[in-house]
N, C-alpha and C positions, 0 to 999 in steps of 0.2 A: 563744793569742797574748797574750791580757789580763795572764794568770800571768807570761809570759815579763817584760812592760812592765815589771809591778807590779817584779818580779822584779830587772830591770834601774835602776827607780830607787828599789827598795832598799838596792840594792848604793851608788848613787853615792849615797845621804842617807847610810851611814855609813863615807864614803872616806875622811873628813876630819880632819887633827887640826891642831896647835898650827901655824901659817903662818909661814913667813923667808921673805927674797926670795931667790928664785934664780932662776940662767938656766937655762931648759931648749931642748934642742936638739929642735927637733921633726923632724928629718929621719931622727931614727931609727925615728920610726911611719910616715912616711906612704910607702904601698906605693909599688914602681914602675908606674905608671902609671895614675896616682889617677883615679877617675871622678867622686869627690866629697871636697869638702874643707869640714870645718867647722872655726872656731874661735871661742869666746865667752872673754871675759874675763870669769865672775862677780865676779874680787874687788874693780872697780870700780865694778860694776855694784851690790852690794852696802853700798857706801863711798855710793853716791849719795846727795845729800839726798829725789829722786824716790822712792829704795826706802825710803829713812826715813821717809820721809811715810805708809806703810803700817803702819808698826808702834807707831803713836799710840797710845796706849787710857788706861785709868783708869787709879789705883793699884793697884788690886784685879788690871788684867788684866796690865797692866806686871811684877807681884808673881808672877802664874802661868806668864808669859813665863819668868820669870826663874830660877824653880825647873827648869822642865822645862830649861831648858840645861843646869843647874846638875848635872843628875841625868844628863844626856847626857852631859857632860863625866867626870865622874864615869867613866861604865861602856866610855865609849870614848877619851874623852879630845881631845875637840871639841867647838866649837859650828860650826854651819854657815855664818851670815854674818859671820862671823871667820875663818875659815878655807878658806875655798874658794879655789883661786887660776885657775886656767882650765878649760876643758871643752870636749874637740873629736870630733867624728866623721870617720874617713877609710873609706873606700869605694873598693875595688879597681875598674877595668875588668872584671873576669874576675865581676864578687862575682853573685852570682843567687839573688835575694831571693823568688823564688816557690820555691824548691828546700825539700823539708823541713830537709835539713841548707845555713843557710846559708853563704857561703864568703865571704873578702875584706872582710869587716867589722869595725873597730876604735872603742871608743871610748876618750877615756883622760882622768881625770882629773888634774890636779896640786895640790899640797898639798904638808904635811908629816906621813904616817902616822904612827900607832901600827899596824903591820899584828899585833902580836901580840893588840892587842885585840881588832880589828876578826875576826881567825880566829874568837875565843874565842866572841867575842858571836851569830857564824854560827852556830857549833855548838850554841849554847843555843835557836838559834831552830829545833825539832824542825818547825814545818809547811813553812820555805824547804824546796821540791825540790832542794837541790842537796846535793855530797858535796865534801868537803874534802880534797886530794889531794897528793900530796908527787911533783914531775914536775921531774928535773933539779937536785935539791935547794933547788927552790923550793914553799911551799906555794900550790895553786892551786886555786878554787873551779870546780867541774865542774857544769854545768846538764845534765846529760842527754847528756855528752858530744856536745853540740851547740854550746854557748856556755863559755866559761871567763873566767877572770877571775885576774890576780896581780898581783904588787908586781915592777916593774922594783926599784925603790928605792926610799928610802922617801919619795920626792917623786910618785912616779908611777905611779898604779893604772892599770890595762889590763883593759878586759873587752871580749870581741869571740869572733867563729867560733873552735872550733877552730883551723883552718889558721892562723889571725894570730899566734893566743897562742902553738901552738905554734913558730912561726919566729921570732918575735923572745924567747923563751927560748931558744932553740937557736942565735940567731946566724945561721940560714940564708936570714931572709925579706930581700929586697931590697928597698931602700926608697931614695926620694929624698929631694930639698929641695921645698920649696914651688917653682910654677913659677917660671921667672926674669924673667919680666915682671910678675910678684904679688909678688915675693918681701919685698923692701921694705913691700909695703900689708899680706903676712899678717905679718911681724914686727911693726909697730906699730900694727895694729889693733886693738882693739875687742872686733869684730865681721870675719869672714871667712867668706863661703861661696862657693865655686868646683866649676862642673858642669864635664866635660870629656867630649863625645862623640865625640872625633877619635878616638880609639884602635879598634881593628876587633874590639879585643874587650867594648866597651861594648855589645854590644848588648841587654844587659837597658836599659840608659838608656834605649838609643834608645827601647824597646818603649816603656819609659812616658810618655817625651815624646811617641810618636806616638799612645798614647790619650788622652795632657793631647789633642794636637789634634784627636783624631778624638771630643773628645765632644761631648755635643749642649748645643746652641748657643753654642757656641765659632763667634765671626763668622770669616767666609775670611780676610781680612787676620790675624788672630791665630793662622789657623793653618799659615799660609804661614810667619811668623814664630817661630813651634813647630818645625816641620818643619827649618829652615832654620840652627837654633842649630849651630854648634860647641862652644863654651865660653860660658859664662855667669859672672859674680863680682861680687859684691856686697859691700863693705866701706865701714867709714866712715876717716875720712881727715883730722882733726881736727875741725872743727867742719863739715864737709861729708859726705857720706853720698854712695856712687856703686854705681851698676849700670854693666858693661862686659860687651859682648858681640858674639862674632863669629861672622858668618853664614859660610854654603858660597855668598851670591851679595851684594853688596855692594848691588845693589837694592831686598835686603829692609832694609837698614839705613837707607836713604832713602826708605824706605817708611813704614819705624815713625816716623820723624823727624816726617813727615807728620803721621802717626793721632797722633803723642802732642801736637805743636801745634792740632792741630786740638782735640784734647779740652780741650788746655788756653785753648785762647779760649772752646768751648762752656761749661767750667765759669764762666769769666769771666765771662760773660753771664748765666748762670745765679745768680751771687752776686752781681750789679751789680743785675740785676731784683730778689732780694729785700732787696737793700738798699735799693734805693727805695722797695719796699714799704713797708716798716720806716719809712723817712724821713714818708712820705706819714700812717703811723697815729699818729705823732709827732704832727702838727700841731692832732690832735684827742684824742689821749689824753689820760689822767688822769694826773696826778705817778704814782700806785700803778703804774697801766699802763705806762708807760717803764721801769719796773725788772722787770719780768717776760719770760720769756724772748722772748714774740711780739716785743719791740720791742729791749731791750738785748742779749739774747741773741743774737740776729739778727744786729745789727750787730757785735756784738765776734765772732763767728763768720764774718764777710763781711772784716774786715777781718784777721784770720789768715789766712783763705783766703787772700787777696790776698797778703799778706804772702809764703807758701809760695810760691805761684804764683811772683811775682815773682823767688822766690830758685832757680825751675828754670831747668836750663840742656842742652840738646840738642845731641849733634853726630852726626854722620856720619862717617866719611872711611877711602874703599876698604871694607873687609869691617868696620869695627870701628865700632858704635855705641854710643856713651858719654849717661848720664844722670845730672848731679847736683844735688843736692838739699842748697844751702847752710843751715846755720842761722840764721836773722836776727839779727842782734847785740844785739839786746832781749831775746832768748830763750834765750842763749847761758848765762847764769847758769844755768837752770832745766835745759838739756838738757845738761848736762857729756856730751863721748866717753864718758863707762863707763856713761850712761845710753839709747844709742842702741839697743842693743838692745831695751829695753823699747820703745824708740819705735817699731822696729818693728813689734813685737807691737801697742802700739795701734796705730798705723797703719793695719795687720790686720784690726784689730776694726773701725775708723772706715769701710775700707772695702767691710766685710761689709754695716757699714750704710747705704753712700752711693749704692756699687754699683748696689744695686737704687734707688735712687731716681733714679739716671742714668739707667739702661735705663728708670723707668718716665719721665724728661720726653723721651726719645730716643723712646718709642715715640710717646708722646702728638705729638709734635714729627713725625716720619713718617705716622700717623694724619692731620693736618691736611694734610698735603702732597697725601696719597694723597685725603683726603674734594676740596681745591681742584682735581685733575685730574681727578677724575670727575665733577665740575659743568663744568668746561669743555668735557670729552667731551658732557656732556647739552645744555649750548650748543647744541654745533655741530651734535648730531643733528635740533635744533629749526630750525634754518637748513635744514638741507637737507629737512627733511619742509617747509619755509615753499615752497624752493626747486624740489622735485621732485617733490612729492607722494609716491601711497603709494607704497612702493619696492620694485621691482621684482628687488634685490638684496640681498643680506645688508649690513648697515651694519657697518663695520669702522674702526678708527682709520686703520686704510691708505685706504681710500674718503673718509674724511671730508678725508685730508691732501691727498689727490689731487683733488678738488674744493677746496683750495685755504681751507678750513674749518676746518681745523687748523695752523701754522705752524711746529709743530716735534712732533717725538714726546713723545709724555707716561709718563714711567717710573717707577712707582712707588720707592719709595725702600726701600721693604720686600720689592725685586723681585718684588712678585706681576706677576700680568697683568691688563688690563684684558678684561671680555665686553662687550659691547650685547646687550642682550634688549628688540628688537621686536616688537609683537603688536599688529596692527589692533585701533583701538577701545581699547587700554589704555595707560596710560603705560609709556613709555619704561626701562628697569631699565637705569642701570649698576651691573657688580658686578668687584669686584677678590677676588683669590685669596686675598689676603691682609688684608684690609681689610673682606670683605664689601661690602655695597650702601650710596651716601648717605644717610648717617645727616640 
């Protein structure tokens, strides 16, 4: 599978040659009854001043840059961030990705080929698996007669299953338009990805959305909301970024409404407290100490937060829940549309690392809840041993409530359970299942 990867973005690092604008019709790839739709725009992406910022260096490494394209151009007759112009994956209903041979899979780059170079250069390369194949008088790169790869034209390379390559050579595969309620957002986006589990023969999807929700610790709420998708899409939209998804019960869409407000005032609280923190170490810090991140950092990091925060927008209504994510107009230079993509990716990264820091003030934040109801429990056991002596019954939250000692149920928030552990002569044990004994 690694060979195959590597394999595949060998192919699209040498797809690329001299770039014109053109229009290209994408309704001639994408199957009839798509289960997945990608589309990235690298060549804005590319254009960004965001991506430019990564190709900084000295004279010396600017100089080495400069040759290796020079040498690339040369043997194929491109450079890659000049020439790239879009890049998408489409994915049948039917496609079945655990299969050794798989089927309904397409990826397709666009450009302006050189494909006789790009043949030549395959052929020289004697360790690529693959064999160079002349199929309806097109020439076509053969992986093991599992995967292939050709030139529609010379705007538009195609590597994908068997089945795809050979039908759209042949004229036989059926394919539509993007859907017609996206159609508008995947022509002028970006950035496109759209899941689609309605079709009955999605069920490779399904299988994998239903292990996204059947893994471990995935919370119930998120996996109600897994189970529950129809269609899923993600695009940005000028300077705004949107997820749009529709459930099989319009519940779960007012559900999520819920969980994402609520997270987003928890996070509130959470960047409001280390803002004040910040504020607070101010008042005694050293000039030096305010410019380091415990203190500046902090704050300029509290006050993006805020920022984002403020620019989310939630809705609901019938089966279809909508989420978007405006770009603040201070930020709007820095994050041009063809740089959105990368935003995702960090995004990604920011919250691989945040993630866990939620879960860990979420746990910590449960923890105290759970340690405050077990001393209440231990309270009222004290009451009734003041009240009853030794006892003659098993002590239970239901005994203590019924005695009038406890005034509402006490529920752990990490649903364990509560025990009492009684024993003449020793203290008192409350213990949670989940929590353990007061600490």
């Amino acid at each position: 599978m690694k060979k195959l990867l590597a394999l595949v973005i060998a192919l699209l690092l040498v797809s690329f040659s001299y770039h014109s604008a053109f229009a290209f019709d994408y309704s001639k790839l994408i199957p009839e009854k798509p289960a997945m739709i990608l589309k990235v725009n690298l060549k804005g992406l590319f254009e960004s001043g965001y991506y430019k910022s990564f190709q900084m260096g000295s004279g010396a490494v600017k100089k080495a840059q400069q040759e290796i394209n020079a040498e690339i151009e040369k043997r194929l007759g491109f450079t890659f961030e000049r020439d790239i112009q879009d890049f998408g994956i489409f994915v049948g209903a039917a496609a079945d990705v655990k299969n050794p041979s798989p089927n309904n899979i397409l990826i397709f780059v666009t450009g302006k080929f050189n494909s006789e170079k790009l043949f030549a250069a395959i052929e020289q390369e004697k360790k690529l698996p693959v064999t160079i194949e002349t199929v309806s008088g097109k020439k076509q790169i053969s992986f093991k007669k599992i995967f292939a790869g050709t030139f529609l034209n010379e705007e538009t390379f195609i590597f994908g299953s068997s089945d795809m390559i050979e039908g759209l050579v042949s004229g036989k595969l059926k394919t539509v338009g993007p859907p017609e309620t996206f159609k508008a957002q995947f022509e002028k986006s970006a950035f496109f990805l759209h899941f689609s589990l309605a079709a009955a023969e999605a069920k490779n999807l399904k299988a994998m959305f239903e292990g996204l929700a059947n893994a471990p610790g995935i919370p119930a709420p998120a996996k109600n909301v897994i189970k529950n998708i129809l269609t899923l899409s993600i695009f940005d939209e000028g300077n705004s970024f949107l997820a749009k998804a529709e459930f099989s019960d319009k519940s779960v869409g007012e559900d999520l409404s819920k969980m994402i407000e609520g997270a987003r005032m928890m996070a509130k609280g959470l960047i409001d407290s280390q803002e004040k923190a910040a504020d607070e170490k101010m008042k005694t810090a050293s000039a030096f100490r305010l410019l380091g991140p415990e203190i500046a950092g902090t704050k300029l990091a509290a006050a993006l937060g805020n920022d984002l925060l403020s620019s989310l927008e939630i809705a609901s209504e019938g089966n279809i829940f909508t989420v978007k994510i405006t770009v603040p107009e201070a930020y709007r230079n820095f994050l041009k549309p063809g740089a959105l993509p990368v935003l995702v990716a960090v995004a990604g990264v920011g919250a691989a690392i945040a993630v866990p820091n939620f879960k860990r003030a979420k746990a910590k934040a449960q923890d105290k809840h759970c340690m405050a109801n077990m001393k209440t429990l231990e309270g009222a056991v004290e009451l009734y041993l003041m009240e009853n002596g030794e006892p003659k019954e098993e002590i239970t939250a239901e005994l203590l409530k019924s005695k009038q000692l406890l005034k509402f149920d006490l529920k752990c928030p990490g649903n364990g359970t509560y025990k009492i552990i009684y024993n003449t002569g020793k203290p008192t044990v409350i213990e949670c299942s989940v929590h353990g004994q007061i600490k």
